[in-house]
Each structure stands twice: as C-alpha cells, then as structure tokens.
N, C-alpha and C positions, 0 to 999 in steps of 0.2 A: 688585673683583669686579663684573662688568659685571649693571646690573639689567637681568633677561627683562621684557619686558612681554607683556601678552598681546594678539596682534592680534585685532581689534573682527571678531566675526563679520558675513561679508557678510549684508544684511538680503535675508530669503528674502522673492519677491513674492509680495505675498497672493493667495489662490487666490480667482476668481471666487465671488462665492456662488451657489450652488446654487437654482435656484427650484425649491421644491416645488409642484408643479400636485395638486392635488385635486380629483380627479375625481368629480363627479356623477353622478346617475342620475335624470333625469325618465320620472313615467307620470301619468297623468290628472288631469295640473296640479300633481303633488307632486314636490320635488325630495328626495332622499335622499345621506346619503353613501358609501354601501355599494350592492353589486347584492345582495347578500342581502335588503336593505330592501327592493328592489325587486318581488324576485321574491316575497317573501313579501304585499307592495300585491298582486300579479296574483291568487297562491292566497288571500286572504281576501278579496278580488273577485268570486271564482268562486262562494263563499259564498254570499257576500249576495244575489247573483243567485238560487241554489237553494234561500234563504231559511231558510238555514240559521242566519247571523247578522244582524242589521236595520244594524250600523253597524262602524266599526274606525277607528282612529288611532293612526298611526305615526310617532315623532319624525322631523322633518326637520333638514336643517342637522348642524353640527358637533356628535358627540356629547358631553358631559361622561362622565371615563371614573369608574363607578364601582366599587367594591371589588372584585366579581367578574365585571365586565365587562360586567354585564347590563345589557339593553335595556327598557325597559318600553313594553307597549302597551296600548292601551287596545278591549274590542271588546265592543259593547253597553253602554257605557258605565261599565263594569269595569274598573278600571288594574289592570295586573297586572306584578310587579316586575321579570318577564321574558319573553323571545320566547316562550321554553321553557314558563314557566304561559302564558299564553295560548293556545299549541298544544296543550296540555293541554287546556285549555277546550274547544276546538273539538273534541276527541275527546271527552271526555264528552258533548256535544251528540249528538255521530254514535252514540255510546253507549243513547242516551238516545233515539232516533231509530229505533235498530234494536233496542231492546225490549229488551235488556242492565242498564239504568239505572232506575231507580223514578225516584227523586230525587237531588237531591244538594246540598251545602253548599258555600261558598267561607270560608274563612277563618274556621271553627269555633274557640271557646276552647275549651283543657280545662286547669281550675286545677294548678299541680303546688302551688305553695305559696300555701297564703291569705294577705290581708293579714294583718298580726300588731302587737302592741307589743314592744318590745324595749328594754329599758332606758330606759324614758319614750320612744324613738323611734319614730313609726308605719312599721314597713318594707309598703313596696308587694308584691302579689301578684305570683305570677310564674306566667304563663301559657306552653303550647305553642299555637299558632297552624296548626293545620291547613289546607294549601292546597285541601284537596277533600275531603272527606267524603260517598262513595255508597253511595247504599240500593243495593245490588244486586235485581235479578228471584229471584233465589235465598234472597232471604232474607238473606244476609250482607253485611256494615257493610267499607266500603274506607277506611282512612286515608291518603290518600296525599298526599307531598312530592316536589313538582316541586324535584330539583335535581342537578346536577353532579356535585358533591362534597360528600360527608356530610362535615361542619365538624366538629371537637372538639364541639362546642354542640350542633348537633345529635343530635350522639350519645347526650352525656348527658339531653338533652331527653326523646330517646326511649324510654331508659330509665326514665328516671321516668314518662313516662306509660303506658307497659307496664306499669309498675309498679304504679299507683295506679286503674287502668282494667285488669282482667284482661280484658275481652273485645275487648282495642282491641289493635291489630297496626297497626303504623304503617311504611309502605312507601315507599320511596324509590324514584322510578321517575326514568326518562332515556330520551330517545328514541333510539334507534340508529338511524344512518341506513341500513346493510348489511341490514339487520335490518326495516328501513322498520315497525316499534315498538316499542313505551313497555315497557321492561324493568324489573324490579327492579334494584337495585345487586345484589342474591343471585344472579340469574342473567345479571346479567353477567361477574359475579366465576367464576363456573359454569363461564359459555363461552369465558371468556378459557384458564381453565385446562384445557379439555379441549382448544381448540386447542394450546396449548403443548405440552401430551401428545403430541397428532398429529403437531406437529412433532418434538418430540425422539423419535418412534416414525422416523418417515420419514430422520431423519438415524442414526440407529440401523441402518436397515437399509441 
C-alpha cells in the first residue's frame, strides 16, 4: 500500500509590517496625542485669558489607558480624574460667576459605614466621595457625580447615602454635546425615550 505523504506547504512571504505613524498635535509649545487635546489647550486658553481660570495642565505624550478611558487634568492646580470633571469645574465657576452658585465643595466625604471592630479585626470606614457639592442662590444643596456610566458601585453607593442623609439627592450628570449641557442620567434617559416615541410615531404613520 503505497504511503501518501503530505506535501510541505509552500512558505507564504511575510507581509511587510505595517508602520503605524501617530500623529501629533502641537499648540503653544505643548505636543498632545489627540486633536481633542488640543482643542480642549485652545478652550481653557480662552479662560485664563477672561480670568476665569489662573492655570491648566494637560497630559502630553502617549496616554496610559486607564479603566474607563479617562483623561485627567489638572486646572488651578486641582487634578481631576477626568476631561469630563474638569469641565464640570469650569461650569461651576461660570455658575458661580453668574450668581447661580453661593459656594461649592470638591470631593466632599459622607460616611456610609464608620470604622468598626469585627471579630478582633479593625474594618476601615467606608466613604462616598462627592465630586461637587453646591450651595445653590436658592437655598438648595446639589450633590453631583461627574460620570458616564452609573457603575454597579455607584449605585449602591448612592443608595446608601440617600439613605443615611435624607436631604441629600445625589445626581449624575453628563455633558451632552447636541444638547451643548450637563444633564442628569434621569433626563437623559427622559429624552432618549421620548425620541424613540417620536420615532416609532413617525414610522407608524
């Protein structure tokens, strides 16, 4: 019985490698890796100018990505753990400017569980971390959380301090660019749903 052998496959030529060019973005001596970066250098420029902010710093170079992709900056000397609170920031100022704002906090604790002993163990306290905290002109207190996406954590966070603080309301807001601003998660959830209405009205008819 005659042995098959199997013929050596022909070696496929290696494909050239690819050079990836990554592109820069220089403005007033600062090189960024993004035009986003950039453009956001020009609008906190125009700031400081109108004296609105005294300083700002914006990572250059290759970013490290992390968990949720956030950027951090820094403006008045305040790091803040994203693009997103920091534009926050600068709307409170503008807040705060046009007689809207009394005061306001950055990174307010409110205890949910004090430290404890537990089985001879000392367990650590467990705090929520408010991003903003404003006296409003009206009298009323704004808890608010610069973020994207309300996290599992988040949620139950917020729950317990609703919980343990009856007059505290804690708000998730996001900027919408269509919208050009800072929405609750509630009303965007709102207006996602009335548009979808409007559509399946329009396809209805």
């Amino acid at each position: 019985m005659p042995i098959l052998r199997r013929r050596a496959a022909a070696a496929k030529p290696k494909a050239a490698a690819r050079k990836v060019s990554k592109r820069t973005y220089e403005i007033d001596g600062k090189t960024y890796s993004s035009k986003a970066l950039k453009d956001y250098h020009a609008e906190l420029s125009k700031y400081v100018k109108s004296g609105l902010i005294k300083s700002f710093g914006l990572p250059e170079g290759t970013l490290a990505k992390s968990k949720f992709h956030s950027i951090k900056a820094t403006i008045d000397g305040i790091e803040f753990d994203s693009l997103n609170e920091s534009r926050y920031y600068i709307h409170v100022l503008e807040e705060v400017k046009a007689g809207n704002i009394k005061s306001f906090e950055l990174q307010k604790a409110y205890e949910i569980v004090p430290s404890h002993i537990r089985r001879g163990k000392k367990i650590r306290k467990m705090e929520y971390l408010a991003d903003f905290v404003c006296q409003m002109s009206d009298g009323t207190e704004r808890v608010i959380d610069v973020k994207g996406v309300e996290t599992d954590v988040f949620k139950m966070k917020k729950k317990m301090v609703e919980y343990l603080y009856p007059n505290v309301e804690v708000q998730c807001v996001r900027y919408v660019v269509k919208e050009k601003a800072w929405l609750t998660t509630k009303e965007c959830k709102a207006r996602s749903k009335a548009q979808k209405a409007s559509k399946g009205k329009k396809l209805a008819g």
